[in-house]
Each structure stands twice: as C-alpha cells, then as structure tokens.
Backbone and ligand atoms as CSV (ligand in chain L), in Angstrom:
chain,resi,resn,atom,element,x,y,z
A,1,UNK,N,N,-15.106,-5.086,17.568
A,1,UNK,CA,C,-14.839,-4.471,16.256
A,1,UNK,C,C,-13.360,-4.096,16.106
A,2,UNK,N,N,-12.947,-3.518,17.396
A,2,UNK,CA,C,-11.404,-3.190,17.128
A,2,UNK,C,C,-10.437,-4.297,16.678
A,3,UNK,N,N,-10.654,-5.670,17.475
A,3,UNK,CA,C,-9.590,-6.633,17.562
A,3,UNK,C,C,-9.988,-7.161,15.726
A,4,UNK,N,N,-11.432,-7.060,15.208
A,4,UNK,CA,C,-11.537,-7.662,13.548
A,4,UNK,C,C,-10.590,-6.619,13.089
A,5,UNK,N,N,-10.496,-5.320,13.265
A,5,UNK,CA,C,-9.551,-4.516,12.532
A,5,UNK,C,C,-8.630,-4.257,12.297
A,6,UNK,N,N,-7.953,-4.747,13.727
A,6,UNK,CA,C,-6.129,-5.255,13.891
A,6,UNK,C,C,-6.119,-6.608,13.207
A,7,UNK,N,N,-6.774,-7.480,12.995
A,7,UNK,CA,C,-6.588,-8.769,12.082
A,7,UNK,C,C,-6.372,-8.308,10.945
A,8,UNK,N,N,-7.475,-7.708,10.678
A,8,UNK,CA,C,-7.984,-7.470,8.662
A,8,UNK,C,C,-7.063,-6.105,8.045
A,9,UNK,N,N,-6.614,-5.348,8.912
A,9,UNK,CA,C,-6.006,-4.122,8.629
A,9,UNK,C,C,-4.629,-4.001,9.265
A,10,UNK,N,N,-3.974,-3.660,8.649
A,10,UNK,CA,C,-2.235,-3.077,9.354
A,10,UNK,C,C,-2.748,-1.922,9.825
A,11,UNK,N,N,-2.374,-1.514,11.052
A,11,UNK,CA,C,-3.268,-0.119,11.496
A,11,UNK,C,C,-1.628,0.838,12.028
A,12,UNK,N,N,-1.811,1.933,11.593
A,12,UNK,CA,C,-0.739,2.589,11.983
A,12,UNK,C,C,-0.842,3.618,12.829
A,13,UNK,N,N,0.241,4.081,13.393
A,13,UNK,CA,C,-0.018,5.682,14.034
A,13,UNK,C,C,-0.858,6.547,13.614
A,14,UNK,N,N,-1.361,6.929,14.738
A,14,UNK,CA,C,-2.637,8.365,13.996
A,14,UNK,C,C,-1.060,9.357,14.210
A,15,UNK,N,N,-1.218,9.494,12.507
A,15,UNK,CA,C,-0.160,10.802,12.204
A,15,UNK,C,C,-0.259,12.278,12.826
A,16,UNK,N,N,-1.554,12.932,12.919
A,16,UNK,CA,C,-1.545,13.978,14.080
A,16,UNK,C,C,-1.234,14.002,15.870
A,17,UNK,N,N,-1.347,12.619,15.864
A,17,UNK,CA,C,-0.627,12.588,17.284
A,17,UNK,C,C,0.370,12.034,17.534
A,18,UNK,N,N,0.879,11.691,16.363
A,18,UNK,CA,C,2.407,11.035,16.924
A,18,UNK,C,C,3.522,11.211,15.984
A,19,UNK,N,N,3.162,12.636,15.149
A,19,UNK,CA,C,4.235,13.119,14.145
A,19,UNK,C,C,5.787,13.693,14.652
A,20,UNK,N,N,5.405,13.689,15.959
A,20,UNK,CA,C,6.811,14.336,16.515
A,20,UNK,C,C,8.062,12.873,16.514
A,21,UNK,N,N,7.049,12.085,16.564
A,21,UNK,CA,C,7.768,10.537,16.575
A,21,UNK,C,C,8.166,10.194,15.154
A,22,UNK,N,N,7.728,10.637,14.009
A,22,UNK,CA,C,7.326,9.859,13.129
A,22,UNK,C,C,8.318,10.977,11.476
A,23,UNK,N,N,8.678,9.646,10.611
A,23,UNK,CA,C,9.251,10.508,9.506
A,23,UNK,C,C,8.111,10.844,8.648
A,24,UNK,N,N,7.728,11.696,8.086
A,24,UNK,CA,C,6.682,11.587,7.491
A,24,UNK,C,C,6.716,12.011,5.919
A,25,UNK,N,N,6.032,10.945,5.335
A,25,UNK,CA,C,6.166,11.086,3.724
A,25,UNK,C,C,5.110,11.556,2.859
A,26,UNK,N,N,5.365,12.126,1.849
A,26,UNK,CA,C,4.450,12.775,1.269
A,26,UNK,C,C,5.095,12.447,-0.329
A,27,UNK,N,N,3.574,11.716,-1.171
A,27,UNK,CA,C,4.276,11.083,-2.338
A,27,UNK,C,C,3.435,11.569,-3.341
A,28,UNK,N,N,3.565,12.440,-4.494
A,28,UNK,CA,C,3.087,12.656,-5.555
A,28,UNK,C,C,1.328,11.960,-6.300
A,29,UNK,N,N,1.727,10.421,-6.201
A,29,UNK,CA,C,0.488,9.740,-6.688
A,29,UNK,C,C,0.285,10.258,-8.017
A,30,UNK,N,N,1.137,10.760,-9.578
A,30,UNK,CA,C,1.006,11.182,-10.219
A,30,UNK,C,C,0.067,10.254,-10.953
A,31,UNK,N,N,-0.561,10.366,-12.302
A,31,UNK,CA,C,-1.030,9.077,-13.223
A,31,UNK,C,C,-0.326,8.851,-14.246
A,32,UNK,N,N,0.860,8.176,-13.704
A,32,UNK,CA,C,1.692,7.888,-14.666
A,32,UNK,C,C,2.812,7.129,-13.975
A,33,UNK,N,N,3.703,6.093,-14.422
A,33,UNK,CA,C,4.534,5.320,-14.222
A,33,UNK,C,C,5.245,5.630,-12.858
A,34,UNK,N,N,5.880,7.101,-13.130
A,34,UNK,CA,C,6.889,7.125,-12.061
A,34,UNK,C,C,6.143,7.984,-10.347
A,35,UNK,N,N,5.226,8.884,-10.941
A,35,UNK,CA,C,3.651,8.636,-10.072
A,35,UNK,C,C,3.595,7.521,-9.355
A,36,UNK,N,N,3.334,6.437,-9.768
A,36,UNK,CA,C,2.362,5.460,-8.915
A,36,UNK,C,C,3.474,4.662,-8.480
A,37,UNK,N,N,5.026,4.428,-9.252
A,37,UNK,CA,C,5.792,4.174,-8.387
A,37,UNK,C,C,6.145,4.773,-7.085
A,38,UNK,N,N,6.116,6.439,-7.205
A,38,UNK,CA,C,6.558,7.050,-6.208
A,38,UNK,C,C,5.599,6.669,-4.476
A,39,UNK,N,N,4.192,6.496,-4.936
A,39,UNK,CA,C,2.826,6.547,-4.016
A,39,UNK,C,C,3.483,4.838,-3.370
A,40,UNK,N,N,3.536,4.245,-4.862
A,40,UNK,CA,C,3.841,2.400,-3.772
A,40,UNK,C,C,5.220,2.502,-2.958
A,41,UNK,N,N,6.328,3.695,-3.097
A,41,UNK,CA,C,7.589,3.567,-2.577
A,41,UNK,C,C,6.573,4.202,-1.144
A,42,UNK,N,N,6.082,4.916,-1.037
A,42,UNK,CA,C,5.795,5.442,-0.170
A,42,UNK,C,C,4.481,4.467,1.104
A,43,UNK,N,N,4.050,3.641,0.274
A,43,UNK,CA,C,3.465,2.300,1.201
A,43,UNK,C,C,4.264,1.614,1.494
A,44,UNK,N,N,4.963,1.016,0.729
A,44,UNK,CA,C,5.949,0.464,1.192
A,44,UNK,C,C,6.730,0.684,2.646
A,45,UNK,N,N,7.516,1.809,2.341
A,45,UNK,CA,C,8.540,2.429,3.704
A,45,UNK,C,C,7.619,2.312,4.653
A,46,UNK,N,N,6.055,2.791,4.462
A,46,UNK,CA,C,5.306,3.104,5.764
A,46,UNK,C,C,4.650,1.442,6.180
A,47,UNK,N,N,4.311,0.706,5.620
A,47,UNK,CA,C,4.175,-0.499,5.928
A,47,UNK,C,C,5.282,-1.712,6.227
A,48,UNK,N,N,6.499,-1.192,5.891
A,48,UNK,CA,C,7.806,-2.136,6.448
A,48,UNK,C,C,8.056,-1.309,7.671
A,49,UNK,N,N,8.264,0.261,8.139
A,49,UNK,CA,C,8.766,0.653,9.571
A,49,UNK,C,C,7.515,1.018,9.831
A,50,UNK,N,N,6.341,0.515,10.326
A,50,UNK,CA,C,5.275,1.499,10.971
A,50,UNK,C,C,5.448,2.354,11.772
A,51,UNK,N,N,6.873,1.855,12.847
A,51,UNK,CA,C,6.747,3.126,13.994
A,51,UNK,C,C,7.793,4.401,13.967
A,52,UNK,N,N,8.234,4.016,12.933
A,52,UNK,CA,C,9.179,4.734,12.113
A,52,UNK,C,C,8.860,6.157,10.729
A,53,UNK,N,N,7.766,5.343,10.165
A,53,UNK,CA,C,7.647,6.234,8.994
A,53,UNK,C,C,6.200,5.750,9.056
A,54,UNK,N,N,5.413,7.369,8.081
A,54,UNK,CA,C,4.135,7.287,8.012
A,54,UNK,C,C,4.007,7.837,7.082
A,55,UNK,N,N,3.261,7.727,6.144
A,55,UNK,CA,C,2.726,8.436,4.911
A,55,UNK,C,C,1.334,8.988,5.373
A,56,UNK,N,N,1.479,10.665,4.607
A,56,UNK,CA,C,0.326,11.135,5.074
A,56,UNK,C,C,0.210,12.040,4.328
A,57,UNK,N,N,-1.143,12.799,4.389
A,57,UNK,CA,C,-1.776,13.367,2.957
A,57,UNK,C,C,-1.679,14.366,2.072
A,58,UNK,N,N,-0.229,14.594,1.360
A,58,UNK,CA,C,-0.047,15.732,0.852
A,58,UNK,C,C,-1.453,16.163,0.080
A,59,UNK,N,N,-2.021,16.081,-0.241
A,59,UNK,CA,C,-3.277,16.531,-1.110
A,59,UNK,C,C,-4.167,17.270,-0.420
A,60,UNK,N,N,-4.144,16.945,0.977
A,60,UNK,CA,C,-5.058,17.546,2.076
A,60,UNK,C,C,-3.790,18.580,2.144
A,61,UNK,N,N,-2.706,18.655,2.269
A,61,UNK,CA,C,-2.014,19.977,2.972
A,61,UNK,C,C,-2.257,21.309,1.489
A,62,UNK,N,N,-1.963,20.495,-0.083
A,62,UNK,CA,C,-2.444,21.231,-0.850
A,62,UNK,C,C,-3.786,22.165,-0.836
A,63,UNK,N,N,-4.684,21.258,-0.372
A,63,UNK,CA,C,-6.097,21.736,0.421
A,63,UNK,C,C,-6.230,22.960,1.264
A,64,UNK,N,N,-5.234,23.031,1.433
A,64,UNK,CA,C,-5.018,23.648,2.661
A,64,UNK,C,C,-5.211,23.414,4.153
A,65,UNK,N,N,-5.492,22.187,4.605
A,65,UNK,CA,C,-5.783,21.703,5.856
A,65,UNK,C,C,-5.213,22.378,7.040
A,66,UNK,N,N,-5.476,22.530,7.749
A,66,UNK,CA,C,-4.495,23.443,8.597
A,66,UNK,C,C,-3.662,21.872,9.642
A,67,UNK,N,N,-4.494,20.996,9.803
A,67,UNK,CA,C,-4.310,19.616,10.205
A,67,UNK,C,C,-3.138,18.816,9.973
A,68,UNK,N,N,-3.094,18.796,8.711
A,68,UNK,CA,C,-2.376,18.266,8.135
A,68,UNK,C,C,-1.071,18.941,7.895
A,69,UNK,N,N,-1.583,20.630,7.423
A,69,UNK,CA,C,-0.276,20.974,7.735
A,69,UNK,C,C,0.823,20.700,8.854
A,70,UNK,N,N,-0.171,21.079,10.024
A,70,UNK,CA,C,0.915,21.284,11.089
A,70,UNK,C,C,1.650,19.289,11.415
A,71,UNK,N,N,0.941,18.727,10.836
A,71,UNK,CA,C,1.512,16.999,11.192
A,71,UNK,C,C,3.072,17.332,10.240
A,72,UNK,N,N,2.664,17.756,8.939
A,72,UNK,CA,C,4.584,17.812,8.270
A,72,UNK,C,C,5.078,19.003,9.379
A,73,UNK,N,N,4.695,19.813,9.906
A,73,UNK,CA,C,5.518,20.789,10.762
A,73,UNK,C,C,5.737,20.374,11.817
A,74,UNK,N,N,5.066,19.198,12.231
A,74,UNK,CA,C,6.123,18.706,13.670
A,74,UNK,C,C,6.622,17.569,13.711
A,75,UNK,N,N,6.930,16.862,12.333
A,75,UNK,CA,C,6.907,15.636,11.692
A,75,UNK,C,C,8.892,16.038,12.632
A,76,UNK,N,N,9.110,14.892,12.999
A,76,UNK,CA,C,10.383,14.751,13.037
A,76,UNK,C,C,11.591,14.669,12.255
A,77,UNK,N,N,10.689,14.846,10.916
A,77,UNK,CA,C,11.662,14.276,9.328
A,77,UNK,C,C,10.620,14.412,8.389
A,78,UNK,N,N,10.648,14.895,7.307
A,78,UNK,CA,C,10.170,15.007,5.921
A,78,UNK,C,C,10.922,14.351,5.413
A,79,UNK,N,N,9.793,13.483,4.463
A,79,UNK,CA,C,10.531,12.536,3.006
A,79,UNK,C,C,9.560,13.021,2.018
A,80,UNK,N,N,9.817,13.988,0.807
A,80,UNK,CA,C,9.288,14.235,-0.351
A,80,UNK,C,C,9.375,13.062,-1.249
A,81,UNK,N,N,8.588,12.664,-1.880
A,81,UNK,CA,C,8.982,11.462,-3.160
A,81,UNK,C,C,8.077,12.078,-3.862
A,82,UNK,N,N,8.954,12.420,-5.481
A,82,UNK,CA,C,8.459,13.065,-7.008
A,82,UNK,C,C,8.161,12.254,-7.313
A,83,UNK,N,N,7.112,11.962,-8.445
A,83,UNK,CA,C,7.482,11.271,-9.504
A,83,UNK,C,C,8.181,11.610,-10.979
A,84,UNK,N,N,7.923,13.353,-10.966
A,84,UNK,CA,C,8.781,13.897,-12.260
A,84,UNK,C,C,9.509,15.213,-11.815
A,85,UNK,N,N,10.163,15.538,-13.040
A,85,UNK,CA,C,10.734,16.777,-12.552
A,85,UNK,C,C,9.991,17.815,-12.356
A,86,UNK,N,N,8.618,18.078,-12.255
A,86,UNK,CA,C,7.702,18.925,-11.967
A,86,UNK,C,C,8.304,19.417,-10.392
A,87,UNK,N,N,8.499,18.377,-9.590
A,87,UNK,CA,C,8.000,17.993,-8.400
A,87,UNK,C,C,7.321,18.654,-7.390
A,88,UNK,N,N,5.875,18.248,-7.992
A,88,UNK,CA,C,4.806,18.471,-7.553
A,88,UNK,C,C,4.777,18.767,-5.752
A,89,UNK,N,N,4.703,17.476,-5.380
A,89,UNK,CA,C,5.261,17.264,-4.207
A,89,UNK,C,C,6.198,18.412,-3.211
A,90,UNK,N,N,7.108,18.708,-3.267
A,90,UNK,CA,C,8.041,19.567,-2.811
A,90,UNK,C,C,7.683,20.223,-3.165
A,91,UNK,N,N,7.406,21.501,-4.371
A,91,UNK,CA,C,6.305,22.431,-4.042
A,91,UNK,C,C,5.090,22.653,-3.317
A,92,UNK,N,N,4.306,21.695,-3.332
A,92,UNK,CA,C,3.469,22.118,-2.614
A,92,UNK,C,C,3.805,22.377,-0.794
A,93,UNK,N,N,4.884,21.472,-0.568
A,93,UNK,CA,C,5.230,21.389,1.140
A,93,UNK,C,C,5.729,22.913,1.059
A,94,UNK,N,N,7.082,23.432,0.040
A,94,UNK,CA,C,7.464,24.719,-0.110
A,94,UNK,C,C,6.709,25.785,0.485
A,95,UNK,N,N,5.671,25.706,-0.521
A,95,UNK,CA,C,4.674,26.959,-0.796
A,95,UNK,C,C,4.330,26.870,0.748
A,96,UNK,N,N,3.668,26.177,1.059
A,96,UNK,CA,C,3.364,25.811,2.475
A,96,UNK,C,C,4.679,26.418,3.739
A,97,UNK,N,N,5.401,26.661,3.146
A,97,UNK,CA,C,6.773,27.195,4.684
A,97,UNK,C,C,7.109,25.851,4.629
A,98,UNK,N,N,7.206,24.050,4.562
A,98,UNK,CA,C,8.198,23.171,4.581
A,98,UNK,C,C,9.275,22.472,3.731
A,99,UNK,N,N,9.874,22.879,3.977
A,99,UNK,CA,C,11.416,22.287,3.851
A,99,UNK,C,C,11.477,21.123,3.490
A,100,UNK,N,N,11.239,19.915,2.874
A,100,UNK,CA,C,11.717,18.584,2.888
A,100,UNK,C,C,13.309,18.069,3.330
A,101,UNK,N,N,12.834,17.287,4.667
A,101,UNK,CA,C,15.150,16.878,5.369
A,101,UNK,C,C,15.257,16.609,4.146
A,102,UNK,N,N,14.428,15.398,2.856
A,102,UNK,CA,C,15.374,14.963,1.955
A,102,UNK,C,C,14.270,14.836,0.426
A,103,UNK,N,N,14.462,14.650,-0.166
A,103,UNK,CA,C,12.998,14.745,-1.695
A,103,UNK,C,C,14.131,14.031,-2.780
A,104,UNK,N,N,12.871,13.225,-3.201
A,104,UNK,CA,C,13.782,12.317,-4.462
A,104,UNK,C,C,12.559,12.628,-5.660
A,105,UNK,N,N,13.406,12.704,-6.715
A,105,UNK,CA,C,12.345,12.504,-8.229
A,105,UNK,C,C,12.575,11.290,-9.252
A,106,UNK,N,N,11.604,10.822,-9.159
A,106,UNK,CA,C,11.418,9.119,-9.323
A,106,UNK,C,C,12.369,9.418,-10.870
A,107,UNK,N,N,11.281,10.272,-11.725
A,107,UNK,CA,C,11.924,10.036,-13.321
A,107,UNK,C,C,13.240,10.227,-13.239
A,108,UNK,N,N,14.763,10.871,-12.260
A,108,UNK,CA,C,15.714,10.996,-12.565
A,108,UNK,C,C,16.360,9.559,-11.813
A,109,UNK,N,N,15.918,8.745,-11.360
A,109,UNK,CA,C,16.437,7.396,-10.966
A,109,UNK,C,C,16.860,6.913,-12.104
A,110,UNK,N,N,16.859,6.407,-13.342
A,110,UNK,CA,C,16.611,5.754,-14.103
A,110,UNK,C,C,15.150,4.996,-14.730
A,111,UNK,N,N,14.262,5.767,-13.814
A,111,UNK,CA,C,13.027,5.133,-14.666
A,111,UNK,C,C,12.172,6.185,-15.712
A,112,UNK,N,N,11.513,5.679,-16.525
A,112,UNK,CA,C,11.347,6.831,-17.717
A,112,UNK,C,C,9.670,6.576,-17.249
A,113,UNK,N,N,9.046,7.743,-17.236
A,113,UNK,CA,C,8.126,8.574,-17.255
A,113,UNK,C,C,6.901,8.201,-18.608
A,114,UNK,N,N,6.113,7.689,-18.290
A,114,UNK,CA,C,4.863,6.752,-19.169
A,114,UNK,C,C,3.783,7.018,-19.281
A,115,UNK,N,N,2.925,7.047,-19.742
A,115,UNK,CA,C,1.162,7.516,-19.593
A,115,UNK,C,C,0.848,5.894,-19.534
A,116,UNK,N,N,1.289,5.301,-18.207
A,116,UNK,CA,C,1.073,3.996,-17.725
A,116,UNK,C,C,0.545,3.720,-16.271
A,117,UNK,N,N,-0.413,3.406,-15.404
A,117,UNK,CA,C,-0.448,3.393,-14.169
A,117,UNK,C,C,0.413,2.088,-13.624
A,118,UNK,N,N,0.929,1.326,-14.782
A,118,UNK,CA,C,1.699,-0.070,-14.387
A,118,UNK,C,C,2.944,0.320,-14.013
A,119,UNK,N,N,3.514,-0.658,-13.047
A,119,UNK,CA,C,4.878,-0.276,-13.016
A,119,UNK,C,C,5.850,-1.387,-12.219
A,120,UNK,N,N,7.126,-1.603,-11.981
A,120,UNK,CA,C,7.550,-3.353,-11.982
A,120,UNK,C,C,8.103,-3.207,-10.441
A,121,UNK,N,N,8.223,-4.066,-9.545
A,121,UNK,CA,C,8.685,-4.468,-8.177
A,121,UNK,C,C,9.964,-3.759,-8.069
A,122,UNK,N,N,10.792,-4.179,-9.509
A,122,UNK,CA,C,12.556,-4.022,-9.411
A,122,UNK,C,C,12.607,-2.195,-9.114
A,123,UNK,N,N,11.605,-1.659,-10.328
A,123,UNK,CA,C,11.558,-0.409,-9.781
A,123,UNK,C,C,11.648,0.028,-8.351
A,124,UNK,N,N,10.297,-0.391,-7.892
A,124,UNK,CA,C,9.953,0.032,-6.738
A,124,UNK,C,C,11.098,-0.516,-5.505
A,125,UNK,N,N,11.268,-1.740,-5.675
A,125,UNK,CA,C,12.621,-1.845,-4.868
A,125,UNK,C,C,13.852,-0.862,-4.989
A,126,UNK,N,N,14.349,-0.835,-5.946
A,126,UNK,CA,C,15.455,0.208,-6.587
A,126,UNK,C,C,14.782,1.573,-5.743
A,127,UNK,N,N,14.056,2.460,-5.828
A,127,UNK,CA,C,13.654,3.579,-5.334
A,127,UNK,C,C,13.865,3.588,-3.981
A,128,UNK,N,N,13.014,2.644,-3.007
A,128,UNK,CA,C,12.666,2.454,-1.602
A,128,UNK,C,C,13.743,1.986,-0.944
A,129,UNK,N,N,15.088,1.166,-1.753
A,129,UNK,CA,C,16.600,0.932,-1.327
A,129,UNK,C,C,17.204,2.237,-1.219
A,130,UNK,N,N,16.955,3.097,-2.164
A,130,UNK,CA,C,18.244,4.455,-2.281
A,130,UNK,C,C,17.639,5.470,-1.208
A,131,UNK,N,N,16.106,5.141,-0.837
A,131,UNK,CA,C,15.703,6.191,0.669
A,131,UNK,C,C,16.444,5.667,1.267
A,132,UNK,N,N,16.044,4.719,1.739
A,132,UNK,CA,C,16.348,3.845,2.999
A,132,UNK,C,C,17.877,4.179,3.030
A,133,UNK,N,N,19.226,3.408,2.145
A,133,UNK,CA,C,20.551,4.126,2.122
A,133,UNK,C,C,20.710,5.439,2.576
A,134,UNK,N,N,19.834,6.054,1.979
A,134,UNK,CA,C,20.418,7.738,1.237
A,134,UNK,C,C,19.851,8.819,2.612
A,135,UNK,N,N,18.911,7.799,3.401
A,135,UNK,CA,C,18.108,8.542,4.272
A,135,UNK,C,C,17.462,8.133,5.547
A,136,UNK,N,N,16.945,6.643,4.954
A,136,UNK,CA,C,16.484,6.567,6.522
A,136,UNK,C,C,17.079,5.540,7.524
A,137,UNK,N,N,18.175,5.236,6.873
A,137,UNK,CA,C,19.214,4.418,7.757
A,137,UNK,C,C,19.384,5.032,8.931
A,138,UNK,N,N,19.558,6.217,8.996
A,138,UNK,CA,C,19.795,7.239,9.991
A,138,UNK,C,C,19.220,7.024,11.357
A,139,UNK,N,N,17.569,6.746,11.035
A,139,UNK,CA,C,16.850,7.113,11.711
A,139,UNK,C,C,16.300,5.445,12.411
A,140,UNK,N,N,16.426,4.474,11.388
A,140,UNK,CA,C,16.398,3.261,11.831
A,140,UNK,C,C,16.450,2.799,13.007
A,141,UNK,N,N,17.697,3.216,13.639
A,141,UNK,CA,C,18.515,2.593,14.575
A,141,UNK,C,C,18.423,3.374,15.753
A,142,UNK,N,N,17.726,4.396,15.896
A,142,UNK,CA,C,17.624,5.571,17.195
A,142,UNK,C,C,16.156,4.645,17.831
L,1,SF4,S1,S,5.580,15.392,-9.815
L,1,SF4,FE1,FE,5.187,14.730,-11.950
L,1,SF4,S2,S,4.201,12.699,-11.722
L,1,SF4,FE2,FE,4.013,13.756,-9.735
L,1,SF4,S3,S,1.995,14.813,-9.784
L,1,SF4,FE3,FE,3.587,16.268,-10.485
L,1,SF4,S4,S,3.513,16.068,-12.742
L,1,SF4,FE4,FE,2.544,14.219,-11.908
C-alpha cells in the first residue's frame, strides 16, 4: 500500500515532526481571486521544495489545535500569504504569540480582489517568484 502511495501521491514531510527543518506556510484560502491565488502560491512552493517548505493548517491553529500550533512555533521560518488586506492569515498566527519571518498580501501585488474562485498561472507565478526572491532564496541553498 505504501509503495501505490509514493506512485499516486507526492508525499511530504509529516510537518509535526520535521518543522524544525522545515519553512512553514500558512495561506488564507479566501473565496475569492486573490484567496485561492494565495492557497495555489502556497502548493506550489510546497510541491516545488518539499524538503524545504511545507504548507500546513492555519485553520486548525485558528481552531485552536495545540498541534498545530506548536509545528508554526518550531517551524524554522514562517511564510504568511494574504489574500487581502484583511490579512486574515497573520492575524490569526499573531493572536496566537507568532510572528511571521515574512507575510505577503496577494491584493497589494497588483492583482485586484474578485468574488471569483478563478484565477491565471501569470498571477500565481508573479506571487510565488517575489517569495522565492524576497524570501526563500535564503534558505534554498543551506
Ligand atoms: S485575508 Fe482576505 S481573502 Fe484571505 S480569508 Fe481574509 S478576507 Fe478572505
């Protein structure tokens, strides 16, 4: 069963045991344009560096998980991704005692904010280039 699952599935770090290794992202998932861009920037990064970056469940830390909390508290790196100027996201890590190393808000990129769940590649490239520059170049290469 394991080896069908490494075929059929990209399988990544279990984020509670290997957050000390790991940058860890936490992405809005709003329902709306710069929302669901922010959630695919955030598959993205975690499916191009697996051993690098992991996306993991801000909604459960909103929850209050105690689990989940402590994975962003020993996360080696926080990456917040907004999708608006709410930012949902970074509050909730806040409220929680975390800090985000770095937090981006999708709608001030240049993309405008939609009651759309659609949204275009160029975007999502454009977003997941200015982390990567702005942030996880850093960490790339260690
Ligand atoms: S940051 Fe904006 S897009 Fe994301 S959940 Fe909050 S209101 Fe929605």
């Amino acid at each position: 069963m394991a080896n069908e699952n490494q075929t059929k599935y990209q399988l990544l770090p279990h984020c509670a045991t290997h957050a000390s290794e790991l940058i860890i992202v936490a992405s809005c998932d709003g329902a709306s344009t710069v929302g669901q861009i922010g959630n695919e920037v955030a598959r993205r990064l975690t499916k191009t560096f697996p051993d690098k970056v992991r996306m993991c469940c801000i909604t459960a830390v909103s929850a209050g998980s105690e689990t989940h909390l402590n994975i962003f508290k020993k996360a080696k790196a926080v990456l917040a991704i907004n999708g608006c100027q709410l930012m949902c996201t970074s509050n909730v890590l806040k409220q929680r005692g975390i800090e985000p190393t770095y937090e981006i808000v999708v709608a001030k990129e240049g993309v405008s904010k939609l009651p759309s769940l659609d949204f275009s590649e160029e975007d999502v490239n454009k977003i997941a280039d200015k982390i990567v520059k702005e942030f996880l170049q850093k960490f790339l290469n260690q």
